[in-house]
C-alpha positions in Angstrom: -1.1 5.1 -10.9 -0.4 8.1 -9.9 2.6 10.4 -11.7 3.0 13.2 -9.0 2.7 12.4 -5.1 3.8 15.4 -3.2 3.3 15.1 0.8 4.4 18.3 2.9 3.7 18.6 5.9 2.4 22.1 7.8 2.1 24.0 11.1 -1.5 26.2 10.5 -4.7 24.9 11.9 -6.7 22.7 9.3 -9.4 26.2 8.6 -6.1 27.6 7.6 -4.7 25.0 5.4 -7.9 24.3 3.6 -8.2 28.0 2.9 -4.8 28.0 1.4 -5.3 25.0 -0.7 -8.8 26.9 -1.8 -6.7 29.8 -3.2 -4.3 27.7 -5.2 -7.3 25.8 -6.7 -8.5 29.7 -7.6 -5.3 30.3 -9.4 -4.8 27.1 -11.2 -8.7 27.2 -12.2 -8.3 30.9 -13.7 -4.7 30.0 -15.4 -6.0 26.3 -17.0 -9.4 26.5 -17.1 -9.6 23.4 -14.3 -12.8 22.3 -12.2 -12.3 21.7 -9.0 -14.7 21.1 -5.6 -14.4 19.6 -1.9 -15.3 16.3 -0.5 -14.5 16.6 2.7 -11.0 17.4 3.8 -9.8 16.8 -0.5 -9.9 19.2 -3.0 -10.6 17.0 -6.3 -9.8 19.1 -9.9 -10.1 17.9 -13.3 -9.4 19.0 -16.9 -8.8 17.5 -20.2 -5.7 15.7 -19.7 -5.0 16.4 -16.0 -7.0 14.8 -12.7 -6.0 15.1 -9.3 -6.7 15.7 -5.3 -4.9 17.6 -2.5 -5.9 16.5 0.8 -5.5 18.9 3.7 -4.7 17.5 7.4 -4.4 19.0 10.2 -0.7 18.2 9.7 0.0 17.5 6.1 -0.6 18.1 2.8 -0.8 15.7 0.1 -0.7 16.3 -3.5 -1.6 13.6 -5.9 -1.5 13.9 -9.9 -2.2 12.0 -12.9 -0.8 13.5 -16.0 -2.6 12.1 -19.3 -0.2 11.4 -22.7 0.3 14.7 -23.8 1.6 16.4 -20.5 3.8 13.8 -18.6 6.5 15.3 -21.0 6.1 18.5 -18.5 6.2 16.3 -15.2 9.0 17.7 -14.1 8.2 21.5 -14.3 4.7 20.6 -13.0 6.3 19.0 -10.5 8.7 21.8 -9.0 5.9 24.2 -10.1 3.7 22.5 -7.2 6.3 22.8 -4.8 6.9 25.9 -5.9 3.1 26.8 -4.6 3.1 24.7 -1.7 5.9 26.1 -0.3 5.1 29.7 -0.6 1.5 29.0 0.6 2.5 27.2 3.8 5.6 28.6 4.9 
């Protein structure tokens, strides 16, 4: 199950997007100490507590999180915190 599912969808070509999705993963890895790497078209990260993808289209971007115990009290500001990104990167 999956306890954030965020799907926006974009205008840049799919170098672009992947790029942008690249420096978020920077950002996040350097503020939580995540590990994160490519399999294909999806960024895959993972830290104690916290696993996830974001898979880049041509089109879309889609954002899938699973929260363990300790932080799905902070869903909510995790949640508008990725929007928050998402919507600054791909405006």
């Amino acid at each position: 199950m999956t306890d954030i599912d965020i799907r926006r969808s974009h205008a840049v070509p799919l170098k672009e997007a992947k790029a942008k999705v690249e420096r978020i993963a920077e950002r996040i890895a350097e503020r939580f100490d995540v590990d994160y790497g490519w399999k294909g078209n999806t960024l895959l990260f993972t830290r104690s507590g916290v696993e996830g993808q974001i898979a880049v289209s041509a089109k879309e971007v889609h954002v899938m999180v699973r929260l363990g115990f300790l932080l799905f009290a902070l869903k909510g500001s995790i949640e508008r915190e990725i929007d928050r990104v998402i919507e600054e990167q791909f405006r």
